[in-house]
Every structure is written in structure tokens, then in C-alpha cells.
C-alpha positions in Angstrom: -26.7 -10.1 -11.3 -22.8 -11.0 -11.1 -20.8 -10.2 -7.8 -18.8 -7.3 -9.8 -22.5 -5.9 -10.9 -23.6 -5.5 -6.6 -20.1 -3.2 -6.3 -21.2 0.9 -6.0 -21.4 2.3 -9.3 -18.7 4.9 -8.5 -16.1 1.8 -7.6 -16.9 -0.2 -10.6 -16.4 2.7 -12.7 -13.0 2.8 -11.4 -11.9 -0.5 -12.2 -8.9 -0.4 -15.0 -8.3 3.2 -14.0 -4.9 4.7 -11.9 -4.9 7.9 -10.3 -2.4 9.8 -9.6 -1.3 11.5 -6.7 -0.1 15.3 -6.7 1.7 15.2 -4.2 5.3 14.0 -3.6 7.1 12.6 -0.4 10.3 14.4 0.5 12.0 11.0 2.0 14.4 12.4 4.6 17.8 11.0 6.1 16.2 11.3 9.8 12.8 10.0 9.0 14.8 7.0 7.2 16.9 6.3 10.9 13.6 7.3 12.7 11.3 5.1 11.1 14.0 2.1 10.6 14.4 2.8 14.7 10.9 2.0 15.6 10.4 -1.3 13.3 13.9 -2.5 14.7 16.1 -2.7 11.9 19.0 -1.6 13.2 21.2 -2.1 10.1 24.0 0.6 9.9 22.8 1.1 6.0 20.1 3.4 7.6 21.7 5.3 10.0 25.2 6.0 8.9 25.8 7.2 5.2 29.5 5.6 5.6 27.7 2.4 6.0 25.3 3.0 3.1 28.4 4.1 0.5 30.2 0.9 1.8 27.7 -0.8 0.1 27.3 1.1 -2.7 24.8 3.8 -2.0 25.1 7.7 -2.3 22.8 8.6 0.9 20.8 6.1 4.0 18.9 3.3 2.8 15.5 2.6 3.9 13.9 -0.6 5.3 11.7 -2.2 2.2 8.8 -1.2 4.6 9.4 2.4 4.5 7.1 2.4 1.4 4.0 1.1 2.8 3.6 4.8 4.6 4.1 6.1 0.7 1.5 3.3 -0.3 -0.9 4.3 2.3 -0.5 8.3 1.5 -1.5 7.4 -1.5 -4.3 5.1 -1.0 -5.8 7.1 1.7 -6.3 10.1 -0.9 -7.6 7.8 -3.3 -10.4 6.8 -0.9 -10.9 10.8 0.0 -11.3 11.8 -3.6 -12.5 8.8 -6.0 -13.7 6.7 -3.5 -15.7 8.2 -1.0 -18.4 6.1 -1.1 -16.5 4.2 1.9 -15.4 5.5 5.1 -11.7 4.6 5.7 -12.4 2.9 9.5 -14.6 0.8 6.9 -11.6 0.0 4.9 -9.5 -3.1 5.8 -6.0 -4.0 4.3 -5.6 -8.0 3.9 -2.4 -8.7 2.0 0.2 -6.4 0.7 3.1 -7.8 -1.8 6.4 -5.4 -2.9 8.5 -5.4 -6.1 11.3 -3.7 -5.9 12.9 -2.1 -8.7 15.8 -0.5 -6.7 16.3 0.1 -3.1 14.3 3.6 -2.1 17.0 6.2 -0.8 17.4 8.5 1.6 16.8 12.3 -0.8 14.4 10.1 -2.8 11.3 12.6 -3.8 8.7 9.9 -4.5 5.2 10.4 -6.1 2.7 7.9 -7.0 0.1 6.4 -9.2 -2.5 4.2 -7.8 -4.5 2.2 -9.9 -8.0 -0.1 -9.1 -7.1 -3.6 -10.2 -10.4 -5.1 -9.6 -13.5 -4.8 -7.8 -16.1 -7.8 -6.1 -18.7 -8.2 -3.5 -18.0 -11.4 -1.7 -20.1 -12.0 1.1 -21.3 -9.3 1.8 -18.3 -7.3 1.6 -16.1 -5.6 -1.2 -12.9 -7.2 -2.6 -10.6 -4.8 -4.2 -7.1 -5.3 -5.2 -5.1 -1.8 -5.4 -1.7 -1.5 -7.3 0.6 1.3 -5.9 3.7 2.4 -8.3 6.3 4.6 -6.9 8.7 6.8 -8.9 11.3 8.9 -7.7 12.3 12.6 -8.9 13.6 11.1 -12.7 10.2 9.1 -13.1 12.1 6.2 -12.9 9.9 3.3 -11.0 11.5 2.3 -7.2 8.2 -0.4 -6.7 5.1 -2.0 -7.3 2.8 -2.4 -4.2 -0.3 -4.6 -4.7 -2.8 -4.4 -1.8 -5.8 -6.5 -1.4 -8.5 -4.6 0.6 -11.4 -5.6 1.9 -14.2 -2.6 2.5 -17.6 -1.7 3.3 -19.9 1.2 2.4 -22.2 0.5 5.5 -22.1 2.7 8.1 -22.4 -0.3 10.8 -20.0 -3.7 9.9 -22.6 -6.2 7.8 -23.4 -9.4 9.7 -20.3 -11.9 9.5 -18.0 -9.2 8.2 -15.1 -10.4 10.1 -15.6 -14.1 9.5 -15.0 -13.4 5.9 -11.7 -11.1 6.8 -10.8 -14.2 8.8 -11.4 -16.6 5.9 -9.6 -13.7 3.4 -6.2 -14.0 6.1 -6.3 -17.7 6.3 -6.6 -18.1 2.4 -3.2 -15.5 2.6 -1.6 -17.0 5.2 1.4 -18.8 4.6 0.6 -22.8 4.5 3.8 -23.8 7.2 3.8 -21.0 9.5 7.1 -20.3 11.4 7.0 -22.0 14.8 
């Protein structure tokens, strides 16, 4: 039995597939300056629209992080409705890389389709790589989010779970480290 083969049946049946979320994120000219407030980007871009049209924009524009709360939206409802065979504390992000297609917009309605890349029991644990594409109100894509998780359907955290998150965030880790 192959690594993908030890994956639940329910995970492994998702692999290849993308779900997509109903629901659609209203992205709002205070939760722009709000959320661009607490990660401490003060740019003027995203909290005065003179700013933003100075540089060619018709509304705020959000910090490139503003769309991991989109990304996580939708993950989290993919784990509630396809993937419940893990409880979210028991879900653990590792590494998350962005593409932009255009910057994301304060008036923006965004949806999303989330899609299960691949799926592998490594050391006890499971390995799954998650893509996240964002659309605004036209359809037209804004990103790509790719998110490796790492996750585990026992209730308790199996023996030397965190020694392999460790050895999954030093594999990630940038090889000359700022400093």
C-alpha cells in the first residue's frame, strides 16, 4: 500500500476535484483601511481613494494579504462540507504562495473555487496541497492561492506530529534567512 492509498477514502476521492464556494465576499473600503491598519501597511493606496486614483485605481487598494482571509473563508467551508473527516484545530497551514492577476480592489465582490491538488500520508500525517482561485463580480480571475496543509483525522495529535511540521517549515524555509 502507497502513501496516497493510507489517505481517508473521502480525501482521496477528492483529489483532481474544485469546489466552489456559494458565497461571495463584499470587499469593503473600511475593512480594506481596517485590515491594512492592523498588518501595518500604512500605504495611502488603502486609506485614501485620492491616493489609490493617483496611481491608477478607481477605489482603495488592498494589501496582497487581504486575500488570505478570502482563501481561508473558503477553505474552512471546504473542510465543513467535503472534508469533514478532519477537525479544523487538526488542520495546519505550512506554506501559502499568491499569483496575482490584478490587484484586489476596494468594491471587489469576490467568490471562489477551491480545488484539492493532491493528497499523501507522510509520517503519519496528511499532506495536502489546496489551490484557491478568486474571481471578482465579471468572473475575471484576481489570484491563485496554493496552500500546503498538513492535517490529521485523529482526535489526539499522532506521536511526532509536530517534528514532521517542523521538518515540512524547514524544507519551506527560505535557505539565507534575513538577519
Amino acid at each position: 500500500m502507497n502513501e496516497v492509498d493510507d489517505v481517508p477514502a473521502q480525501v482521496r476521492s477528492m483529489v483532481g476535484h474544485s469546489y466552489r464556494i456559494d458565497d461571495v465576499y463584499d470587499v469593503g473600503a473600511a475593512k480594506v483601511s481596517e485590515f491594512a491598519k492592523a498588518v501595518q501597511n500604512f500605504h495611502p493606496a488603502h486609506f485614501d481613494i485620492d491616493a489609490a486614483k493617483a496611481l491608477g485605481h478607481p477605489a482603495l487598494v488592498a494589501p496582497p494579504t487581504f486575500m488570505s482571509l478570502v482563501a481561508f473563508v473558503a477553505q474552512r467551508r471546504m473542510f465543513e462540507e467535503a472534508l469533514n473527516c478532519y477537525a479544523l484545530p487538526q488542520v495546519l497551514q505550512v506554506d501559502q504562495r499568491f499569483a496575482f492577476h490584478r490587484p484586489l480592489q476596494a468594491g471587489d465582490r469576490l467568490s471562489c473555487e477551491v480545488t484539492l491538488v493532491s493528497a499523501r500520508r507522510a509520517s503519519g500525517a496528511d499532506l495536502m496541497i489546496v489551490e484557491n482561485d478568486i474571481f471578482d463580480q465579471h468572473n475575471q480571475p484576481i489570484l491563485k492561492a496554493t496552500t500546503t496543509l498538513v492535517a490529521s483525522t485523529e482526535t489526539s495529535m499522532p506521536d511526532g506530529f509536530m517534528e514532521v511540521v517542523d521538518r515540512i517549515m524547514m524544507a519551506s524555509a527560505p535557505s539565507n534567512p534575513p538577519g
